[in-house]
Each structure stands twice: as structure tokens, then as C-alpha cells.
C-alpha atoms as one frame of an Amber mdcrd trajectory, in Angstrom:
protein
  -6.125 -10.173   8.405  -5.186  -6.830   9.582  -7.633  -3.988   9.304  -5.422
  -1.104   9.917  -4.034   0.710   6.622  -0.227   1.015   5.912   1.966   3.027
   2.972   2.661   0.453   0.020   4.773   0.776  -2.730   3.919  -1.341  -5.962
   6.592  -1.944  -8.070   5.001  -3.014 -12.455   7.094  -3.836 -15.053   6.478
  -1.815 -17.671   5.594   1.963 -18.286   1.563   1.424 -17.705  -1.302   4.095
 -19.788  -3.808   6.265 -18.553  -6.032   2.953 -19.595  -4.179   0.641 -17.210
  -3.814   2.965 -14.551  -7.521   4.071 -14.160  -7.812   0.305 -12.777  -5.726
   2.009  -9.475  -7.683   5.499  -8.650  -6.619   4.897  -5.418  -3.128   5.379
  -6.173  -0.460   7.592  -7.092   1.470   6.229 -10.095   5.201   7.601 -11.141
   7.605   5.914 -13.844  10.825   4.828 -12.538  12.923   3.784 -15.439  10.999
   1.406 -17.216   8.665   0.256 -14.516   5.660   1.930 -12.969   5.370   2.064
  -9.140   1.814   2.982  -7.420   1.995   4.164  -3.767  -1.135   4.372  -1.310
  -2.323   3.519   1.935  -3.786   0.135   1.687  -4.824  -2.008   4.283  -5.022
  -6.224   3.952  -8.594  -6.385   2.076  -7.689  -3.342  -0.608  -4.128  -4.615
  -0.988  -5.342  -8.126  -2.259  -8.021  -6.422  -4.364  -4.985  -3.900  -6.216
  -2.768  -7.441  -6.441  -6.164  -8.964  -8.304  -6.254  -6.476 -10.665  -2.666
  -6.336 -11.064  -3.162 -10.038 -12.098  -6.861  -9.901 -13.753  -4.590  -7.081
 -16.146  -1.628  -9.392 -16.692   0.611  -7.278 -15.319   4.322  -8.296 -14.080
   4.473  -7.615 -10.945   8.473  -7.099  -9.387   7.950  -5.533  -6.220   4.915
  -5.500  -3.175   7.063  -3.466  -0.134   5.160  -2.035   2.675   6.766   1.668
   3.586   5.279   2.485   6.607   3.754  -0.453   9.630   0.426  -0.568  10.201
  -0.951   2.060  12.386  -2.706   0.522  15.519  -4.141   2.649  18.345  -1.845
   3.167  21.323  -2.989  -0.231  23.595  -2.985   0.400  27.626   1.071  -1.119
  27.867   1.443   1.930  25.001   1.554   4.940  26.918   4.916   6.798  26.971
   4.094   8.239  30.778   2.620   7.990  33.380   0.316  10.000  35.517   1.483
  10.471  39.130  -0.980   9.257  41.642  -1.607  12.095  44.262
């Protein structure tokens, strides 16, 4: 499992409470017609715990979309130049 955070967008059915939405303080919940959708940076470990919930709630879930990759630290074949040797 990857370590390394990325944007996700979360995509409910419904038009979730304050009740059902203090079970996702790490997330920023809007309405979107009649669904809710939480957004965060998540990485593999939180993501499964919000999709637990999500379930433990009995919650309809329509949509898991990442927005953003997962950041990594530039690797050595990452660099985008080079320094001259003297």
C-alpha cells in the first residue's frame, strides 16, 4: 500500500447532517444536488478507514475518484537538470 497522501473526492448519495458528517473531520463536505461529496488528502490506510465508515454508516457510496497522484519525492532518474561537471 502506498504511504504517500493524494486529493480524493467522495462522492454519497444523499444530502448527509452535521451527525453523519462529524464521522469525516478530516474532510471538507459540500452538497452537489442531492449527493454529498467530501474532499481531503488521504493516503491508502485513511482512505480505507473513511470507506469503513462510509459503510459502518450505511451510506451509498457513487463515487471514490482520486484528484491529484500521489506525491512521491523526486527519485535520483527525477531531476529536471543536470549539474555540469567542471
Amino acid at each position: 500500500m502506498d504511504p504517500v497522501p493524494a486529493l480524493y473526492v467522495i462522492r454519497l448519495k444523499g444530502q448527509l447532517g452535521p451527525s453523519a458528517l462529524s464521522a469525516f473531520p478530516a474532510l471538507v463536505s459540500r452538497w452537489q444536488g442531492t449527493d454529498t461529496v467530501l474532499t481531503g488528502l488521504l493516503d491508502s490506510s485513511a482512505l480505507f478507514g473513511v470507506l469503513a465508515e462510509v459503510e459502518a454508516l450505511g451510506l451509498e457510496l457513487v463515487e471514490v475518484r482520486p484528484l491529484t497522484q500521489p506525491r512521491r519525492p523526486p527519485g535520483p532518474g527525477d531531476m529536471t537538470h543536470r549539474l555540469e561537471q567542471p
